[in-house]
C-alpha positions in Angstrom: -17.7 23.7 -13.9 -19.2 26.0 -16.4 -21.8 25.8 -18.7 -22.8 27.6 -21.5 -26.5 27.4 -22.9 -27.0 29.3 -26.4 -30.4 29.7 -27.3 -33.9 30.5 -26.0 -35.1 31.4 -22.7 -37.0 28.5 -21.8 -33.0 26.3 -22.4 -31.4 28.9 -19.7 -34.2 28.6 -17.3 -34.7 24.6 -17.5 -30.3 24.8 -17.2 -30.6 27.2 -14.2 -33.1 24.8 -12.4 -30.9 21.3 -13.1 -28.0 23.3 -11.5 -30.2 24.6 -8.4 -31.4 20.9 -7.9 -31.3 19.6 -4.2 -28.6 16.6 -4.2 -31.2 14.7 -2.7 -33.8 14.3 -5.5 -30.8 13.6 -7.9 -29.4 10.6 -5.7 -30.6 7.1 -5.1 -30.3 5.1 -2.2 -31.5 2.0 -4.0 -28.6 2.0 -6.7 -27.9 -1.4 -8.4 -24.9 -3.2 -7.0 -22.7 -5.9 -7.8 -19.8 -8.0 -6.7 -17.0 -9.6 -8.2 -18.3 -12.9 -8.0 -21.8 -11.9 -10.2 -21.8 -13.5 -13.1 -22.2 -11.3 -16.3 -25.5 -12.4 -17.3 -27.2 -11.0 -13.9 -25.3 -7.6 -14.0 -27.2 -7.2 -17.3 -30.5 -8.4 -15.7 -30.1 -5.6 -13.3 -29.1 -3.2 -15.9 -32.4 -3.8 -17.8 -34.5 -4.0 -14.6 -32.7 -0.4 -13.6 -32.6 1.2 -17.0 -29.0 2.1 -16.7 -25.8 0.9 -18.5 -23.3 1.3 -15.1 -23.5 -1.1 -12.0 -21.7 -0.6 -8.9 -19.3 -3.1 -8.1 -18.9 -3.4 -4.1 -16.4 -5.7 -1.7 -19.0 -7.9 0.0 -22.9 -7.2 0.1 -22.6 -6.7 4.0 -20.0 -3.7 4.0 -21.3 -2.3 0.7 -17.6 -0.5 0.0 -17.3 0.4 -3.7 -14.3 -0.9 -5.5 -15.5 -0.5 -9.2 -18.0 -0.4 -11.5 -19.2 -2.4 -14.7 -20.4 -0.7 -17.8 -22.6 -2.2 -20.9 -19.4 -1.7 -22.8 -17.0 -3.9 -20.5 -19.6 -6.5 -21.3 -20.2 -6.2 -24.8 -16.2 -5.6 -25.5 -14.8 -8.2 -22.9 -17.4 -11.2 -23.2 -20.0 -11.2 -25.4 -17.0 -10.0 -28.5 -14.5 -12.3 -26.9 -17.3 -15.2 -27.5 -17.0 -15.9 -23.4 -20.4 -16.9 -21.8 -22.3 -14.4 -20.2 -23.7 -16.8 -17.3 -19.9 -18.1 -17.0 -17.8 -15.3 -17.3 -17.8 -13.6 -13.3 -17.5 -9.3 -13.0 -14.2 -9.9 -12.2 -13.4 -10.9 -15.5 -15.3 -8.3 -17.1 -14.4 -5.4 -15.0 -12.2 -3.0 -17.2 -9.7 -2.2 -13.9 -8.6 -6.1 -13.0 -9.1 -6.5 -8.9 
């Protein structure tokens, strides 16, 4: 990846530190998470609560394995525009890749 910063030296040196950042800092082991069976309405709930507009969605809560996520937009675009009700409509059903 490369990235180009124009400008003054304070831009370059704030760039040069967010590339040098230990992975650690950057990465959560709390992350919001999801499964297909969710409704819609609490996948929002935890996207407000974690100030974020992407949700993991994973197998079962025990094994934690990814399969997906759900965005703001798959839920503005597939339910709230398509008049479905949020507390009704299940992540599967909103998911933009269909499980």
């Amino acid at each position: 990846m490369r990235i180009s910063i124009r400008g003054n030296q304070k831009r370059r040196e704030f760039a040069k530190e967010q590339i040098h950042e230990p992975s650690q800092r950057l990465m959560s082991a709390n992350f919001p998470y999801c499964t297909p069976e969710h409704n819609v309405q609490q996948v929002a709930e935890m996207m407000s609560k974690h100030d974020c507009g992407e949700v993991a969605v994973v197998d079962t809560e025990e094994n934690l394995k990814p399969i997906g996520v759900i965005t703001d937009r798959d839920i503005v675009w597939r339910v709230v525009a398509a008049g479905k009700s949020p507390g009704q409509t299940s992540v599967r059903d909103a998911m933009s890749s269909r499980l």
